[in-house]
LUMVO-170271 format. One line per field, with one value per residue: residue number from 1; x, y, z of N, C-alpha, C, CB in turn. Coordinates in steps of 0.1 Angstrom, whole numbers. Glycine has a CB too. Example, Ala and Ser with C-alpha at 12.3 -4.5 7.8 and 13.67 -1.06 7.14 Angstrom:
! LUMVO-170271
resi: c(1|2);
nx: c(132|128);
ny: c(-57|-22);
nz: c(78|71);
cax: c(123|137);
cay: c(-45|-11);
caz: c(78|71);
cx: c(132|129);
cy: c(-33|0);
cz: c(78|79);
cbx: c(113|141);
cby: c(-45|-6);
cbz: c(90|57);
END
This chain:
! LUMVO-170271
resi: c(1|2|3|4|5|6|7|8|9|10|11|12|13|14|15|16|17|18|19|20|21|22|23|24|25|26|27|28|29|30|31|32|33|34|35|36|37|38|39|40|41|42|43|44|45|46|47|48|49|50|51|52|53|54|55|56|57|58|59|60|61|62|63|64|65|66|67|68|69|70|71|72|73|74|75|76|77|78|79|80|81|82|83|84|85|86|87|88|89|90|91|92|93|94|95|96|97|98|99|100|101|102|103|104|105|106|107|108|109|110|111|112|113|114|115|116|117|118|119|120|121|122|123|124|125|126|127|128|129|130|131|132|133|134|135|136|137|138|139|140|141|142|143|144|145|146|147|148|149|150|151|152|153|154|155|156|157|158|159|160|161|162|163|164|165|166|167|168|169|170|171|172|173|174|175|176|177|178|179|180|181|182|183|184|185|186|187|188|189|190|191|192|193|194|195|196|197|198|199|200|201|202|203|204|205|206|207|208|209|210|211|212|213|214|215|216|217|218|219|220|221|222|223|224|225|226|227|228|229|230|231|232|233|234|235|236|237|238|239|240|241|242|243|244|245|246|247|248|249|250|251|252|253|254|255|256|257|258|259|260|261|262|263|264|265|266|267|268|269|270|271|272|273|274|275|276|277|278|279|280|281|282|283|284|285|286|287|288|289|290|291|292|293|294|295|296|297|298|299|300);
nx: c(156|166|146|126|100|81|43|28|21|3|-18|-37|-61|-90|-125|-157|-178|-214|-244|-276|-276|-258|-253|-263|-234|-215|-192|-177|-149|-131|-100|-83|-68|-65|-62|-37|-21|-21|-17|3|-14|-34|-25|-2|19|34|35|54|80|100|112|121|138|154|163|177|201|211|218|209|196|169|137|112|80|50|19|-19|-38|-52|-40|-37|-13|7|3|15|36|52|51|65|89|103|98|118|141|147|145|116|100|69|56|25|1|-17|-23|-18|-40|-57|-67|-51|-56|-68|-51|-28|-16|-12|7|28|34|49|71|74|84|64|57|35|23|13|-18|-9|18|21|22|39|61|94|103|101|112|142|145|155|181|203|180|159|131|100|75|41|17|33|35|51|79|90|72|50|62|65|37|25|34|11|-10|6|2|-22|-43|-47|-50|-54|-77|-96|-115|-116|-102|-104|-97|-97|-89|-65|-31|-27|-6|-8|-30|-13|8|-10|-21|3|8|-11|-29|-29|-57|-69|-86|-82|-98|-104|-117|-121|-114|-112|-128|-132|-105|-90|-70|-49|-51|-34|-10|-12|-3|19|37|40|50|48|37|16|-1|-15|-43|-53|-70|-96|-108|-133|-148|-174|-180|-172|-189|-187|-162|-129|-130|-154|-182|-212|-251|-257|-237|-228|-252|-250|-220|-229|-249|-236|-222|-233|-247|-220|-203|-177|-157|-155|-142|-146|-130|-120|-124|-155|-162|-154|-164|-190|-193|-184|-205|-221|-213|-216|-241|-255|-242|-225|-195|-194|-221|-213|-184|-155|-148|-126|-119|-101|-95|-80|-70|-70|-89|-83|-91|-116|-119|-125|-151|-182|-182|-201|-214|-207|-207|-186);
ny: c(70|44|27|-4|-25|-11|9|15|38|44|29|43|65|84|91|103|118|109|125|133|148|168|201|223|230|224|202|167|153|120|109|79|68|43|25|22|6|-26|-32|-11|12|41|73|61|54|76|92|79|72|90|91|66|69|79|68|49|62|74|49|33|1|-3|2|21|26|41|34|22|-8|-12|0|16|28|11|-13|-1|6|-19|-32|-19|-18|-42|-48|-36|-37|-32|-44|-41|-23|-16|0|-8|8|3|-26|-60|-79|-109|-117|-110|-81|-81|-64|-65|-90|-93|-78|-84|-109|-97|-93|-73|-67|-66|-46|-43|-11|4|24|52|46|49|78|93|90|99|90|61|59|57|32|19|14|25|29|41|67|67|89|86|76|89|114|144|166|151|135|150|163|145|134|159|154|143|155|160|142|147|155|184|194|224|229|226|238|232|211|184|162|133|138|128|127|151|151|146|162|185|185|187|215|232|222|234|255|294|303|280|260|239|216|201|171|165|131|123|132|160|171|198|206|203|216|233|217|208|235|239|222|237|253|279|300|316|303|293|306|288|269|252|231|208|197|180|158|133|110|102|95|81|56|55|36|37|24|45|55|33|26|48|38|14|25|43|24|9|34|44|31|29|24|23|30|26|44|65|78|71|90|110|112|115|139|156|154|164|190|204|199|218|245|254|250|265|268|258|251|231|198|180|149|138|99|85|59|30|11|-16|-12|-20|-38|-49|-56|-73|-100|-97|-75|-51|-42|-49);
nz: c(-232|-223|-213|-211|-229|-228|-227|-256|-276|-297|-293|-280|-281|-296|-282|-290|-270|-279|-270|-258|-237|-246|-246|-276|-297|-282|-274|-267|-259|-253|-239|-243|-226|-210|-230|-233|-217|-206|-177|-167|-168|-185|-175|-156|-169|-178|-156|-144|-162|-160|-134|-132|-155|-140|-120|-132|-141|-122|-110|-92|-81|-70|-62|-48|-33|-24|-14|-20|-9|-33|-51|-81|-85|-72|-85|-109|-109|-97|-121|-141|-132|-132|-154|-165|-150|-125|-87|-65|-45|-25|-2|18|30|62|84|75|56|56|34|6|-16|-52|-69|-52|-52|-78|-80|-61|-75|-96|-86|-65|-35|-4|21|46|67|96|97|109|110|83|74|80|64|57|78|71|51|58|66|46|27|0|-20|-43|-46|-45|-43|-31|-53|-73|-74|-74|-87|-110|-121|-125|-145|-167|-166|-181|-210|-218|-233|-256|-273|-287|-312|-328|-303|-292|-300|-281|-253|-226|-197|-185|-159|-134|-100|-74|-61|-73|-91|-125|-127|-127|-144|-163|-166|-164|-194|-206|-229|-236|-234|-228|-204|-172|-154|-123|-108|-76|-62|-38|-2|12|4|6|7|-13|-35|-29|-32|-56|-67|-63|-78|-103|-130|-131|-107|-116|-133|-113|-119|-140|-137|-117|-90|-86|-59|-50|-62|-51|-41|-15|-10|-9|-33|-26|-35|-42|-46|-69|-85|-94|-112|-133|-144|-156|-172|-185|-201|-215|-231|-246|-246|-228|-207|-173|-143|-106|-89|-97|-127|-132|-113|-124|-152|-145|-128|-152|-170|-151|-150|-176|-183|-164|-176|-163|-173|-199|-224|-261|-255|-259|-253|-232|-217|-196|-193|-170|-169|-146|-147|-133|-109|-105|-92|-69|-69|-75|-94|-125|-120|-132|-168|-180);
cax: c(158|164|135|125|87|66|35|28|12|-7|-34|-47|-77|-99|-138|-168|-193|-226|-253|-288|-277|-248|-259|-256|-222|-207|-187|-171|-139|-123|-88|-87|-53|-67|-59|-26|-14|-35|-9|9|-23|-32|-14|10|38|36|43|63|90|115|112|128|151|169|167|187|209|217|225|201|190|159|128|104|68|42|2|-33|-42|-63|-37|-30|3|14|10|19|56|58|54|72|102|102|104|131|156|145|138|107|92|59|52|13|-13|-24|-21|-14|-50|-60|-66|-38|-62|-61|-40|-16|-15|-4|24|37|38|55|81|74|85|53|57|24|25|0|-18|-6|32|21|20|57|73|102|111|96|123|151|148|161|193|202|165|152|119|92|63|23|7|40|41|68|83|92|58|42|69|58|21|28|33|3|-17|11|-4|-36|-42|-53|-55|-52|-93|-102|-113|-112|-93|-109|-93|-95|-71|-61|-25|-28|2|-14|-36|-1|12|-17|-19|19|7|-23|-26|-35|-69|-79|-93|-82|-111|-101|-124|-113|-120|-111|-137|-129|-94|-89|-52|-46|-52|-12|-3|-12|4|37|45|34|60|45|28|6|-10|-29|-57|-58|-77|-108|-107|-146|-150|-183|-180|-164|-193|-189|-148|-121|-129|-167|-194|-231|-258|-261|-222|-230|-256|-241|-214|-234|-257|-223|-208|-247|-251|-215|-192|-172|-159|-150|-138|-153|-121|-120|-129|-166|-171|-149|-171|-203|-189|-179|-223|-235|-208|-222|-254|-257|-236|-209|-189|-203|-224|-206|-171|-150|-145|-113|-119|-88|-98|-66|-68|-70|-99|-82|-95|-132|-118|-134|-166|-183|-185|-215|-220|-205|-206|-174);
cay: c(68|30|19|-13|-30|0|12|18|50|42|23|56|68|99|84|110|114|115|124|144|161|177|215|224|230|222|189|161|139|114|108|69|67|32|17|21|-10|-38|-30|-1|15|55|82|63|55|93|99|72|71|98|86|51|70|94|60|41|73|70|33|27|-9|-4|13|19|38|40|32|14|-22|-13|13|16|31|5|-24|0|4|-36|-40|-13|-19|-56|-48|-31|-46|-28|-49|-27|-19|-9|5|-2|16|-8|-38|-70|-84|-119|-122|-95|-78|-83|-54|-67|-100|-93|-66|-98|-115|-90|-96|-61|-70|-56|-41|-33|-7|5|39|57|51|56|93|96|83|99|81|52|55|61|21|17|16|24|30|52|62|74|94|83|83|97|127|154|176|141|126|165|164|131|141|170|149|136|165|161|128|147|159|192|199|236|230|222|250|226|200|176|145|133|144|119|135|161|153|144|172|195|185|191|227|233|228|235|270|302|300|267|260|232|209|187|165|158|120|122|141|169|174|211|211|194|229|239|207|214|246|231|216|243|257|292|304|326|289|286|309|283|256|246|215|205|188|173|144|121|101|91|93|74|45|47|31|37|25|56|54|18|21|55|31|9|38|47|15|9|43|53|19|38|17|33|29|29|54|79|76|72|100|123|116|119|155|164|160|176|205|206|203|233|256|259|245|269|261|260|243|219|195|170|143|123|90|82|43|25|4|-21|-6|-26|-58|-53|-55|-90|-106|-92|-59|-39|-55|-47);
caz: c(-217|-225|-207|-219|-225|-220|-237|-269|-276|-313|-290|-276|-291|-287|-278|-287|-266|-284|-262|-258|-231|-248|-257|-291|-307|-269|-276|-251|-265|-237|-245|-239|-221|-203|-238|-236|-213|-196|-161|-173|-174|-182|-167|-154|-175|-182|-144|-140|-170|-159|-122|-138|-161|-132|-108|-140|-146|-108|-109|-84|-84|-59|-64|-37|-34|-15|-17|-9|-14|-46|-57|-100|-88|-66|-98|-124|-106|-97|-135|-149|-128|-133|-169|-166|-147|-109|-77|-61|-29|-20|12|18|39|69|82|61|51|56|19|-5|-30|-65|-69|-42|-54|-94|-79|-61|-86|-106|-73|-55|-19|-1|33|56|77|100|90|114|107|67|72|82|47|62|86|68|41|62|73|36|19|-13|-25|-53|-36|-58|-34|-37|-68|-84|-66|-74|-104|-124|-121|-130|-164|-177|-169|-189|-225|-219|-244|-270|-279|-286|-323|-325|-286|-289|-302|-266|-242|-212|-202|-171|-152|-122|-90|-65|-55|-82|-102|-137|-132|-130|-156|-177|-160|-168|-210|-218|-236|-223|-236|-223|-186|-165|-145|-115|-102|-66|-59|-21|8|15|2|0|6|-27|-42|-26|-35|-72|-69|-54|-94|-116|-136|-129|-100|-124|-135|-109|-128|-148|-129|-107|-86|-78|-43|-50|-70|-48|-36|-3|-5|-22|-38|-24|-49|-39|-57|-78|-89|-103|-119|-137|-146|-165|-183|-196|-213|-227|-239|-250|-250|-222|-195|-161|-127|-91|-83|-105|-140|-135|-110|-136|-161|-138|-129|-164|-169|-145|-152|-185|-184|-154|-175|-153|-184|-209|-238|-268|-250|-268|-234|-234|-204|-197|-194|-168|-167|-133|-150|-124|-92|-102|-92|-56|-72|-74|-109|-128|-110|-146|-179|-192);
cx: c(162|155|129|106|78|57|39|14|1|-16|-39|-56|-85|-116|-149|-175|-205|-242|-264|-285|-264|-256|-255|-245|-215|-205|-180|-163|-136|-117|-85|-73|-54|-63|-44|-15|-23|-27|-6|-2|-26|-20|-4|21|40|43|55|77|101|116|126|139|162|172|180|203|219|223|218|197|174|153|118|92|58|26|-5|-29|-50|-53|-32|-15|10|16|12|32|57|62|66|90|109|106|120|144|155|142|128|102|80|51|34|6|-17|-23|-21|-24|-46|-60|-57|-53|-55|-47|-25|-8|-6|9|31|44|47|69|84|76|72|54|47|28|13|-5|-10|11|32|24|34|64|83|108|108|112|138|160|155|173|196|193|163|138|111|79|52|21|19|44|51|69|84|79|51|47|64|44|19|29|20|-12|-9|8|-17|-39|-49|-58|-57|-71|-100|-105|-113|-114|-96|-103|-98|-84|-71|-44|-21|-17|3|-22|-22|4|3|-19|-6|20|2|-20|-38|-49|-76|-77|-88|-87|-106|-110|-117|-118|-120|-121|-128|-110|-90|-76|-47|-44|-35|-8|-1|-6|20|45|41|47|66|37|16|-7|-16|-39|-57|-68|-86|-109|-122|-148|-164|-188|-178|-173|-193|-173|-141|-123|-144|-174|-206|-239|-257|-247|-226|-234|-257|-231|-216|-239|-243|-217|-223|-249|-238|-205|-177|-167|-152|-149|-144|-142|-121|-123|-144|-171|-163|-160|-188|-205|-193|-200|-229|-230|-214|-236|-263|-249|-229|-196|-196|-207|-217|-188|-173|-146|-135|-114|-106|-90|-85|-66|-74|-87|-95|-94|-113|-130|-125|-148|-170|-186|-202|-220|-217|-205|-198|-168);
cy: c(53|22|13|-16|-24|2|18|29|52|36|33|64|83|91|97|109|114|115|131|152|170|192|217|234|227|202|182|150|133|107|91|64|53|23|15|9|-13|-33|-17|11|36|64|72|58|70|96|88|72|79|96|71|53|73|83|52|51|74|64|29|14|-15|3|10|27|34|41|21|-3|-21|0|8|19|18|-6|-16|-2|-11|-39|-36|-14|-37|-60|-43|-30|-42|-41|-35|-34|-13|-8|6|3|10|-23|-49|-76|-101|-128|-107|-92|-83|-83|-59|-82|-104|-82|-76|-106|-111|-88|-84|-68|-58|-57|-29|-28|0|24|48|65|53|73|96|91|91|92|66|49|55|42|10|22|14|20|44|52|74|78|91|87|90|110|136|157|163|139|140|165|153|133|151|169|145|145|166|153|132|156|175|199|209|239|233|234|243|208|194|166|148|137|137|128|147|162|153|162|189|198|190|207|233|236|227|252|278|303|286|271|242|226|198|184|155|142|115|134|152|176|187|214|207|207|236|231|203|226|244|227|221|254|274|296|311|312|287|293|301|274|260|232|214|193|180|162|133|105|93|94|85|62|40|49|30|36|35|58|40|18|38|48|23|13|41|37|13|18|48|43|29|30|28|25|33|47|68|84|82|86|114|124|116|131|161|164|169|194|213|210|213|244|258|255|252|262|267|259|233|208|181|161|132|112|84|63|37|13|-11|-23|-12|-31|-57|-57|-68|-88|-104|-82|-48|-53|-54|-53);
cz: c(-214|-213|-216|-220|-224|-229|-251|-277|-289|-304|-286|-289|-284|-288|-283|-285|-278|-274|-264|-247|-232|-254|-272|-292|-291|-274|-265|-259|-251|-247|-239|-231|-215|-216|-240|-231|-206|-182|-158|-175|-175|-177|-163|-158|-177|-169|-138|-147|-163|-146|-128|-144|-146|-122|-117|-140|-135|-103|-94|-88|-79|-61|-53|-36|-20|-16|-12|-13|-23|-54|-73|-94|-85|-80|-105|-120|-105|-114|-143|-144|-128|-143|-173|-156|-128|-98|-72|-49|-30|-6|15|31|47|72|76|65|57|44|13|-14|-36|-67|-65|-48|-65|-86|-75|-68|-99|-98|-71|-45|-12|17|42|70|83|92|96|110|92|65|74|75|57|62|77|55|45|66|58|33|8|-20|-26|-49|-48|-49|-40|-48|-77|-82|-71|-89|-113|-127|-134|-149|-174|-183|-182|-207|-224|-231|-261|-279|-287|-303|-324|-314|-284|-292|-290|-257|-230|-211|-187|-170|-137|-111|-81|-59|-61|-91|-116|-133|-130|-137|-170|-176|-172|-183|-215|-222|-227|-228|-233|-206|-186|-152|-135|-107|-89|-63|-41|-10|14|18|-5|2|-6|-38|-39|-35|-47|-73|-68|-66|-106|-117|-136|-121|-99|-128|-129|-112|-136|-147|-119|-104|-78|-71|-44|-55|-65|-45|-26|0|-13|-21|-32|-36|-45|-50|-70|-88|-99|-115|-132|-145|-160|-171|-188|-207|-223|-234|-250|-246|-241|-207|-184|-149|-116|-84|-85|-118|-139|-127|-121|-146|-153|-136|-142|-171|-166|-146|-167|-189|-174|-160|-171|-163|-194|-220|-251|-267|-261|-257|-241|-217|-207|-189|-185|-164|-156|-135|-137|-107|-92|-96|-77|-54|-73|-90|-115|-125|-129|-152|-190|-183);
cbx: c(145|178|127|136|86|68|28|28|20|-1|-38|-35|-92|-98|-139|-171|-198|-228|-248|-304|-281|-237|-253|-267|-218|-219|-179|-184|-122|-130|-76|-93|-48|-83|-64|-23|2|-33|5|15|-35|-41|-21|11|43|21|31|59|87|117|92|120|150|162|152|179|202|214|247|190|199|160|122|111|57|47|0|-56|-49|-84|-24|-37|11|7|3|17|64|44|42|66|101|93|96|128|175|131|148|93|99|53|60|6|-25|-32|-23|0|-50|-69|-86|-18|-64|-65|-43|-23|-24|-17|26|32|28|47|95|61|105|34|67|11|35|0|-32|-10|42|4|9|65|72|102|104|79|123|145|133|155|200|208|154|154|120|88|62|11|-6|33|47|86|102|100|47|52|89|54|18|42|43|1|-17|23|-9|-42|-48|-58|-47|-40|-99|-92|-124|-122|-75|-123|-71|-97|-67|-60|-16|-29|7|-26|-54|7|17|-32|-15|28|13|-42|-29|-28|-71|-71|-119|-77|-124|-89|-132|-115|-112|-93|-144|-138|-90|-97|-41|-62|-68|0|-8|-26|-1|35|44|16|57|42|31|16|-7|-32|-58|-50|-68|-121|-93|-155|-152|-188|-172|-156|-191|-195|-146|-105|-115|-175|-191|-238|-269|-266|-209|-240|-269|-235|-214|-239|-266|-209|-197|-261|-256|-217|-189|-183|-151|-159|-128|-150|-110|-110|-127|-174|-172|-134|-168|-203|-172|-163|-231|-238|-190|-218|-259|-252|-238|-207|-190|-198|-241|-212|-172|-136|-165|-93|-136|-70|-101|-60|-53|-69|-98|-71|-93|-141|-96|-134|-170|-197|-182|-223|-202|-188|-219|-167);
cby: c(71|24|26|-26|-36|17|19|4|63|31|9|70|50|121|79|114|125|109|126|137|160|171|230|228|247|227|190|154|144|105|121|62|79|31|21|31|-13|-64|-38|-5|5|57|91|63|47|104|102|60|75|117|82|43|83|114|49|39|87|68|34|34|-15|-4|13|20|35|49|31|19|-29|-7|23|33|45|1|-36|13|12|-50|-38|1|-11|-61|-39|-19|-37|-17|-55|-19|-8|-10|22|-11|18|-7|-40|-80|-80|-118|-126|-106|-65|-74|-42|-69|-105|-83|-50|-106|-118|-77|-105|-51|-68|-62|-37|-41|0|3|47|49|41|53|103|93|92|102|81|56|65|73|15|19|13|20|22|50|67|64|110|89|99|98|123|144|187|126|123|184|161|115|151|173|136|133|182|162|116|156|148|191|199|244|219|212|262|236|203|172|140|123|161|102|130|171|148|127|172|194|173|182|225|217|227|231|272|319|302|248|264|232|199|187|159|167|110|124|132|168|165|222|204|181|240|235|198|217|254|212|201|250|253|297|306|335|279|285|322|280|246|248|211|206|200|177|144|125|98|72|87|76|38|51|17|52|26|71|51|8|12|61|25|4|55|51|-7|9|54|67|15|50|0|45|33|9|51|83|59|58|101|121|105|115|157|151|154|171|203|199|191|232|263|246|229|279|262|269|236|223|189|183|136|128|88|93|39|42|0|-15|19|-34|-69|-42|-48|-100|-125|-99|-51|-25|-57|-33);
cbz: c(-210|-225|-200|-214|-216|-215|-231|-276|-277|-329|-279|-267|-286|-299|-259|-289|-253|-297|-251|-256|-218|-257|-250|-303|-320|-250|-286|-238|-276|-222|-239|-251|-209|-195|-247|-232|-204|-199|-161|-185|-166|-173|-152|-146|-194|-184|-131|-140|-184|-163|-117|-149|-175|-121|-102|-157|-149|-103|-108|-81|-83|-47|-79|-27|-52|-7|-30|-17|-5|-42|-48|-114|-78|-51|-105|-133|-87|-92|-145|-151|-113|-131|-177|-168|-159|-108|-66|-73|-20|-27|13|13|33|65|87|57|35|60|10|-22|-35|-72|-58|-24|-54|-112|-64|-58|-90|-112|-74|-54|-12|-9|33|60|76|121|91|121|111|59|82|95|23|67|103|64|29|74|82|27|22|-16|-15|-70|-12|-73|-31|-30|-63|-95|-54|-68|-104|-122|-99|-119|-166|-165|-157|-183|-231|-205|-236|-271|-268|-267|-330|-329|-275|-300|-307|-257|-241|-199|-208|-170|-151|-121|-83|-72|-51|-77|-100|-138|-122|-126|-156|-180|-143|-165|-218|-210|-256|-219|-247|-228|-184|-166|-156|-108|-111|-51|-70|-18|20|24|-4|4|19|-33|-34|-8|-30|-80|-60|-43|-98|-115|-147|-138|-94|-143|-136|-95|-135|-152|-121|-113|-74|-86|-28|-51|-79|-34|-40|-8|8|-22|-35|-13|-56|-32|-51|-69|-73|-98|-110|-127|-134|-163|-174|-187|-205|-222|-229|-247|-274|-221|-196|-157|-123|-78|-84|-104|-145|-131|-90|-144|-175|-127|-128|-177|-164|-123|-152|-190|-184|-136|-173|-135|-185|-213|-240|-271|-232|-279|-220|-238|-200|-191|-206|-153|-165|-120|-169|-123|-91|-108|-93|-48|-84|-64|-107|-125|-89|-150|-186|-200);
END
């Protein structure tokens, strides 16, 4: 696709849990996808790459997206398009801060031009993209059939995948968990742990990029995990957090990582995940999204 600089797929790793409250012969790997780039991180060069090729293929020289002030997508596109020869846009969520997050700060720096807009007018991308010209626009989080195809390699990396009877990530706009839908086999189950309150339209919205409209028997998206909403961290999330890198050298995220593998417990250890499962947690990156945290709160 001559896309230049990108990850390098030999650092991904598979992690096994070992725990006491795994049942016996029921196993739990997590696919370490956060290893794959410090920026670049998880899922998304997967959802991003053919987005980049079909903008290059195009002869677009503008890339543009749309997301939070703590979003992974928003710096993975600054980076990846920086690398590769794009100017980028990112359209954020709300008025322009006092202080830029992290997040916001390194996309800058990676010379995303960053344009706050209030919430309000965020929900009409539309119109929002219309005040551009000649701009390759890439929807939240990756959004859409490219993002879904990328997603989609993300099990071929995986040695023996066909072992697995189910295959858990997190779902923020459900495109990763589409793609993994799309090719897992007809004997495996696919687990999405919603990370946003009460996002039950997300269930179309996964349906919208599946290759076969028979696939949706393939999946369950459980609403209870979120914690409060996207990107809340209550005591009990924290200190979860930390029981994981002490017990099982496992680092995670306030967003979505830690309550996936919080889920992927309690699904296990209630049965609802039968005993004697082979369980595949995709580990999607966004190790970023701490940085709101104060210094010393985790210990990775």
């Amino acid at each position: 696709m001559c896309l230049q600089n990108m990850p390098d797929l030999k650092n991904v790793n598979i992690h096994s849990i070992k725990a006491n409250w795994l049942p016996n012969a029921t196993t739990l790997d997590v696919l370490r996808l956060d290893n794959i780039h410090p920026v670049v991180s998880g899922n998304k060069w997967f959802k991003l790459k053919y987005y980049l090729a079909d903008a290059r293929q195009q002869q677009y020289k503008t890339v543009a997206t749309f997301g939070g002030a703590y979003s992974n997508h928003i710096i993975a596109t600054a980076y990846a398009c920086k690398e590769n020869g794009f100017k980028s846009i990112g359209i954020i969520r709300g008025e322009k801060p006092a202080q830029l997050s992290g997040t916001l700060l390194s996309a800058a720096e990676y010379s995303m031009q960053l344009q706050f807009v209030t919430r309000d007018a965020f929900k009409n991308k539309e119109l929002l993209k219309q005040q551009f010209s000649n701009t390759y626009w890439i929807d939240e989080g990756g959004y859409g059939s490219l993002g879904a195809t990328g997603a989609g390699e993300i099990l071929s990396i995986v040695d023996k995948v066909e072992n697995y009877s189910h295959i858990v990530c997190a779902v923020g706009t459900g495109t990763m968990f589409a793609g993994l839908i799309n090719s897992i086999k007809e004997h495996q189950r696919a687990i999405g742990i919603s990370v946003l309150k009460n996002n039950y339209s997300i269930h179309n919205e996964v349906v919208q990029l599946l290759h076969d409209p028979g696939y949706a028997g393939r999946f369950t998206i459980f609403h209870d995990y979120h914690f409060g909403g996207y990107a809340k961290h209550p005591a009990e999330l924290i200190a979860f957090m930390n029981d994981a890198w002490h017990k099982y050298q496992l680092p995670t995220d306030i967003v979505y990582t830690a309550k996936t593998f919080y889920a992927v417990r309690q699904l296990i250890t209630r049965h609802i995940i039968p005993q004697g499962s082979n369980v595949l947690m995709i580990h999607s990156g966004g190790l970023q999204g701490n940085t709101p945290l104060q210094k010393g709160v985790l210990p990775f």
